[in-house]
N, C-alpha and C positions, 0 to 999 in steps of 0.2 A: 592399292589398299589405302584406307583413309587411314590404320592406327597400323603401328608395326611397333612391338617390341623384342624386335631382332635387330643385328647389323644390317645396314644397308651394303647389298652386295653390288658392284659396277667393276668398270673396267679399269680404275685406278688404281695405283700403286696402294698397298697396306696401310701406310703409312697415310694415306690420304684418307683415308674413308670415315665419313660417321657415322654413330653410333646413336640411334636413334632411343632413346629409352621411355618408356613411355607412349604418348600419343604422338602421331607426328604431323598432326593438323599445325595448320599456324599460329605460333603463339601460345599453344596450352600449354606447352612443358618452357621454362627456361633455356634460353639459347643454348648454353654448356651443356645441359641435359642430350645436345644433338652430337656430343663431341665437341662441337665449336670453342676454339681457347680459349680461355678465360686468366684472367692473372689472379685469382680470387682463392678459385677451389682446387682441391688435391685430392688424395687417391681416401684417406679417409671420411673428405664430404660425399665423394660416389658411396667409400661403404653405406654410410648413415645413411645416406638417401636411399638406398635398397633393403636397410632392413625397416628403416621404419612406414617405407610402402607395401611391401610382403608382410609384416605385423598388422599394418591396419585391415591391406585386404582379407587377411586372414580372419581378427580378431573383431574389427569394426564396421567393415562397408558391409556387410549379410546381416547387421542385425539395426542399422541406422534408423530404416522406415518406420521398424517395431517400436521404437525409442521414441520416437518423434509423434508416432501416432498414441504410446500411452504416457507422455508427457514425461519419461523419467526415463536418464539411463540406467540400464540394471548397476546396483551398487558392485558388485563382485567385480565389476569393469576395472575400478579403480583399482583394488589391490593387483591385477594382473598387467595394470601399468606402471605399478612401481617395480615388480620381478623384471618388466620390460627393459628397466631404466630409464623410463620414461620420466618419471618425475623430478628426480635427481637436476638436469638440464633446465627442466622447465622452470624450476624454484631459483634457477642460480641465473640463469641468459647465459651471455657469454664466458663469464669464468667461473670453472665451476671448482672450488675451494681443494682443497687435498685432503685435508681431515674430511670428508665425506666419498673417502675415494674406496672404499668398503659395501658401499651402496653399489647394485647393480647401475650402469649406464649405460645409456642406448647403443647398440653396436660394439660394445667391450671397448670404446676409446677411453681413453687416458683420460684423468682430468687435464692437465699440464697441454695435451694437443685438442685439446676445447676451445672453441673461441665461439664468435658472433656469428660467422656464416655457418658452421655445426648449428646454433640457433635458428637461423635462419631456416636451414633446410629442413631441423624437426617442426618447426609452425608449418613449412609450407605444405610438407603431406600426412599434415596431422588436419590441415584445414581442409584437403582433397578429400580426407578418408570421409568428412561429413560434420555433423554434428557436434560429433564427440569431445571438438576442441572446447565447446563451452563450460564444458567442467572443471576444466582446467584455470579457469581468467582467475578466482581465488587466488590459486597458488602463485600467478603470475606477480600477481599485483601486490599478495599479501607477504609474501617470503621475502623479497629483498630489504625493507625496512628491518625484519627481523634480522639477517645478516649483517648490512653495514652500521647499524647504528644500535642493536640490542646489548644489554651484556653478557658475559660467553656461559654464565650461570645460567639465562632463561636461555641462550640457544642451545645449551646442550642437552636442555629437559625437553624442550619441542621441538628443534630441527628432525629428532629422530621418530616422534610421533606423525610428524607432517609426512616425510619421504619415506617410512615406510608405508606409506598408504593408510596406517590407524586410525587418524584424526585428518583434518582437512581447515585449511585457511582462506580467512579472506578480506577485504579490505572496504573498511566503511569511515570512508569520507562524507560522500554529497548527503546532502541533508532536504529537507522539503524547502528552506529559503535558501540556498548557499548550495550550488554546482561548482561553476565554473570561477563563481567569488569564495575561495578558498576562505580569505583571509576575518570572514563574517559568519563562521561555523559555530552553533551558539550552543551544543550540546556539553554537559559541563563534569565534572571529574573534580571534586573536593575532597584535599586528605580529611582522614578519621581525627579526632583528638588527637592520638597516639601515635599521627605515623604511620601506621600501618598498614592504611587501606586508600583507595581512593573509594569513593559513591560518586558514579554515574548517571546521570538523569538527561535524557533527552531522544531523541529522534534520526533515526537515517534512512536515508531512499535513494533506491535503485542500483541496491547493494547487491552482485552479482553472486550467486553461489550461497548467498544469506541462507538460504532456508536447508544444504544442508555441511555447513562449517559447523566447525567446533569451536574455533578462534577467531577472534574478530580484531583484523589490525584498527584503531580506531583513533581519528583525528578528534581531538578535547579541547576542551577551553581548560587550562589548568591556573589562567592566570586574567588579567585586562584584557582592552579590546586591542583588536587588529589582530595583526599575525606573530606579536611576541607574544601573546597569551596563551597559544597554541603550543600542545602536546599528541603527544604518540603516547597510547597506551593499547597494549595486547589485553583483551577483556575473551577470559573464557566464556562457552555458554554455559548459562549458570542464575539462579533464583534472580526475578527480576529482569532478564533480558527474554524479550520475545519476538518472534518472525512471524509474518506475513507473506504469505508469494504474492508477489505483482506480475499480472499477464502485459507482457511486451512483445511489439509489435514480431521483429525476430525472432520470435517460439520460445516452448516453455522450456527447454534443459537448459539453461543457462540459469534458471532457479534465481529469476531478479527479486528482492525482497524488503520490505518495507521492515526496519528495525527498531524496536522498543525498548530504550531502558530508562528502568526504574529502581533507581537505589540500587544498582547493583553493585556488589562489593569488589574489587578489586584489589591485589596481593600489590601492595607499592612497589615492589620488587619485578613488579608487570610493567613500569614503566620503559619506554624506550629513549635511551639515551639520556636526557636531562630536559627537566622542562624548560616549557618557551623556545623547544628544538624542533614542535612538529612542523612548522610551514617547511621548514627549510626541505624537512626531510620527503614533506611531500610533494615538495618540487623537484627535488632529485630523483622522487620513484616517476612521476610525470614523464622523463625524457625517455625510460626501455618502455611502456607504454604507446606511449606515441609512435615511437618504431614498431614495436609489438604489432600496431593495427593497424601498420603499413604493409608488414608481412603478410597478415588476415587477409588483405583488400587484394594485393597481386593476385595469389591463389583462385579467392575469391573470383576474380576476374577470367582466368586461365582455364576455370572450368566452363563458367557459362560461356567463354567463346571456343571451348570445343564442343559441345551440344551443339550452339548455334553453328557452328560449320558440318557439322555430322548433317544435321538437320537441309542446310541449304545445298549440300551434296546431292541430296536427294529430292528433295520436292520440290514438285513441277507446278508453275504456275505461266500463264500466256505463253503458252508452247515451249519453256524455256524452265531449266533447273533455278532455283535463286541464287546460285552463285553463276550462272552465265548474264546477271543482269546486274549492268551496271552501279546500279544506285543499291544494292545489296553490299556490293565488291567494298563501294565508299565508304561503309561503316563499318565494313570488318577493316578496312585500312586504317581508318580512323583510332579505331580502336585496338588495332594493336602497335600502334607508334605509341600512345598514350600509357597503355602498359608496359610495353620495352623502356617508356622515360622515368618510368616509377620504378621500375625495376631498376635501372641503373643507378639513379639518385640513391636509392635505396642501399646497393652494394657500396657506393662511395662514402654515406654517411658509416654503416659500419665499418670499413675500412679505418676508417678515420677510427673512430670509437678504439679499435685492434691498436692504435698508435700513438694513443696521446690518452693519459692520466686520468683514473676518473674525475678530478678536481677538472681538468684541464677540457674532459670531456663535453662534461655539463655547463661549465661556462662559453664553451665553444659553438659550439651545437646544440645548446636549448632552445634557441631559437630557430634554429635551421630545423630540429626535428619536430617541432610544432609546424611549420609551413609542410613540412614531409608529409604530417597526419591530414593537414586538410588538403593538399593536393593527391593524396588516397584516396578520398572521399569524394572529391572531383571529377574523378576518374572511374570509381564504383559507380557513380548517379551516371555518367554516361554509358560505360559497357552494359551496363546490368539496363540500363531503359532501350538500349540499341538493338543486344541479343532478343531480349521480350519482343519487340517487335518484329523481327525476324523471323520465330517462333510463330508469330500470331497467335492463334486460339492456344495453341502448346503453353506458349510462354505463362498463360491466365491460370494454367492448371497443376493444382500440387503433386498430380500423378503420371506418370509417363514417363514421353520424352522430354519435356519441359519441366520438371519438377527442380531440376536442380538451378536451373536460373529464375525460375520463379519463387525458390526459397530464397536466390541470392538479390533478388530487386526488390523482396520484404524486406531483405537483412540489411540494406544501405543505410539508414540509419544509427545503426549501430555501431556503421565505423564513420559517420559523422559526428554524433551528436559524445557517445563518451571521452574521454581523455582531453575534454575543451571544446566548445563550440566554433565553430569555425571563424566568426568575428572576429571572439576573442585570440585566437589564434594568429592570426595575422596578422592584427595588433602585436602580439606577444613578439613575432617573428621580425617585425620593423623594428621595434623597440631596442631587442636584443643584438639588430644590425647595424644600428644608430650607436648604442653602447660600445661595440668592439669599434665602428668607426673612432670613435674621441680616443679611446683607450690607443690605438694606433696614431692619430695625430699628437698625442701627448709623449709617444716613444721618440715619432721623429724628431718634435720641438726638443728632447732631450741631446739629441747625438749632434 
């Protein structure tokens, strides 16, 4: 049988046997998924992992098509993902705080036995289930500023708005001149006479989730140029700010949006942390991001190459199935060393993350997880252009049996071009390996 989600039964000892969960094509599920040891995962990453694939197939994959074909997820989704404990996780990554331990979480785990691969494993089959992840990139991107660096006055008026599904966040950076040049953001944030307010005026683009947040994490000019002039402010919506939907290439639920403000008023009290604090902070939210869309990209990958094996199982072309034909074989080998290397990389950077400081994190591994993000997408532009051609006419077509990698060879983009362009990335990632080099010869010239 090509899928089995039963034990594989043989003639070896108990103790030997794997456990296939899942698909058991090659490469669509994660090695561990087969049994296979891992030093990684424990008995509550298998929970997580079974209830949030029985939640989705339940709740998600039977209504995805609908979704996708009338441009919006039904809104009721969301509150049924907070009951889930679904968003609790999502807002936090890997640690997820104790005073929020009142909030349902996925699979009834603890906060305390939370970490990064529990992360890990809710993106990976929350990105299986479909679409549905894209309502989520808001919360993603927009809650951790509010937790490490807000004060516990605004967190404790909207943390609870945010996770119990009420209200929805989201995070507006890039602007129409200024992506991946953070530090040239020209949208501007002036106190009132009094103190009291900030006014708002300027422009942001392809702001994910814009059109339907209620909160907008928003990078400001509060002060001169460059990156000290920069601030963090939470701007409700509210007189004077307005949306726009932008059609992107990746489809419409991800609700990309072009943002307007004008004079809008702001509670000083909205500010995050202290001014002249935004760069920093939005390069500390830059690095769960970057992994974030490394996670996406796995998944992403794991599906289209179980279609494309399903598919070469079966059709015949010159007298011969396409998996009896060599140069077929070449590309699914190809292709799944490439994903088992991103996968790996992948467990090792959060491992690391599980063991060293978030100070210690971010200065360690910003650069490493920026070369992580574009070797993602390296790896996306190949399986996803391999599978389509395996597929042939299938792969061209949004309905069938090719529909799901022919969503995912539109969607390569997506996990190239946001969270850094790939240039700059690799740039970023030498720079960052250049820096720990000196910072290390200056330890030894010490001793």
């Amino acid at each position: 049988m090509a899928h089995s989600t039963t034990r594989i039964v043989n003639d070896k000892p108990a103790s030997q046997l794997l456990e296939a969960y899942g698909s058991s094509l090659p490469w669509a599920e994660p090695s561990w998924y087969t049994g296979r040891p891992s030093p990684y995962y424990r008995e509550s990453h298998r929970k997580l992992r079974d209830y949030v694939r029985a939640w989705c197939d339940e709740h998600i994959a039977p209504f995805s098509e609908d979704w996708v074909n009338s441009g919006a997820v039904d809104p009721a989704i969301y509150a049924k993902c907070a009951s889930a404990g679904l968003l609790v996780p999502i807002a936090f990554g890997k640690t997820i705080p104790p005073q929020y331990s009142h909030y349902p979480i996925a699979a009834g785990i603890a906060p305390q036995d939370w970490d990064g691969f529990h992360d890990f494993i809710l993106w990976d089959e929350l990105i299986r289930a479909g679409p549905i992840a894209s309502i989520f990139i808001g919360l993603v991107v927009g809650a951790p500023p509010l937790h490490k660096f807000a004060s516990a006055g605004l967190q404790q008026k909207i943390f609870p708005e945010i996770l119990s599904g009420e209200k929805r966040i989201c995070l507006a950076v890039t602007e129409p001149d200024a992506g991946s040049d953070v530090r040239n953001i020209r949208t501007t944030a002036e106190k009132s006479a009094d103190g009291s307010h900030y006014i708002v005026n300027g422009n942001k683009k392809w702001i994910t989730n814009g059109m339907f947040s209620d909160y907008f994490m928003t990078l400001v000019r509060t002060g001169g140029p460059g990156a000290a002039g920069l601030s963090m402010l939470l701007i409700p919506r509210s007189a004077g700010l307005r949306t726009r939907k932008l059609d992107v290439v990746a489809g419409p639920l991800s609700a990309t949006t072009y943002v307007t403000f004008e004079d809008v008023k702001v509670p000083a009290e909205y500010l995050i942390g202290a001014e002249g604090q935004g760069f920093k902070q939005t390069m500390v939210n830059f690095n769960h991001e970057r992994l974030w869309i490394a996670f996406q990209a796995i998944r992403g990958c794991r599906v289209a190459l179980e279609d494309a094996f399903s598919w070469a199982l079966k059709r015949e072309a010159f007298d011969k199935t396409l998996i009896e034909q060599p140069v077929v074989r070449n590309k699914f080998g190809n292709c799944g060393r490439m994903v088992e290397s991103l996968q790996a990389w992948t467990e090792q950077i959060i491992y690391e993350l599980e063991n060293l400081s978030d100070a210690d994190g971010a200065r360690l591994l910003g650069g490493t997880t920026a070369l992580l993000k574009v070797e993602a997408g390296f790896v996306c532009k190949y399986v996803a252009e391999e599978c389509l051609k395996i597929m042939g006419g299938l792969g061209l077509t949004k309905t069938g049996q090719g529909a799901r990698i022919e969503a995912f060879y539109r969607a390569v983009p997506s996990y190239t071009v946001p969270g850094g362009s790939e240039d700059v990335l690799i740039d970023l990632g030498v720079r960052e390996a250049l820096k720990l080099h000196k910072q290390a010869e200056k330890l030894k010239a010490k001793i």
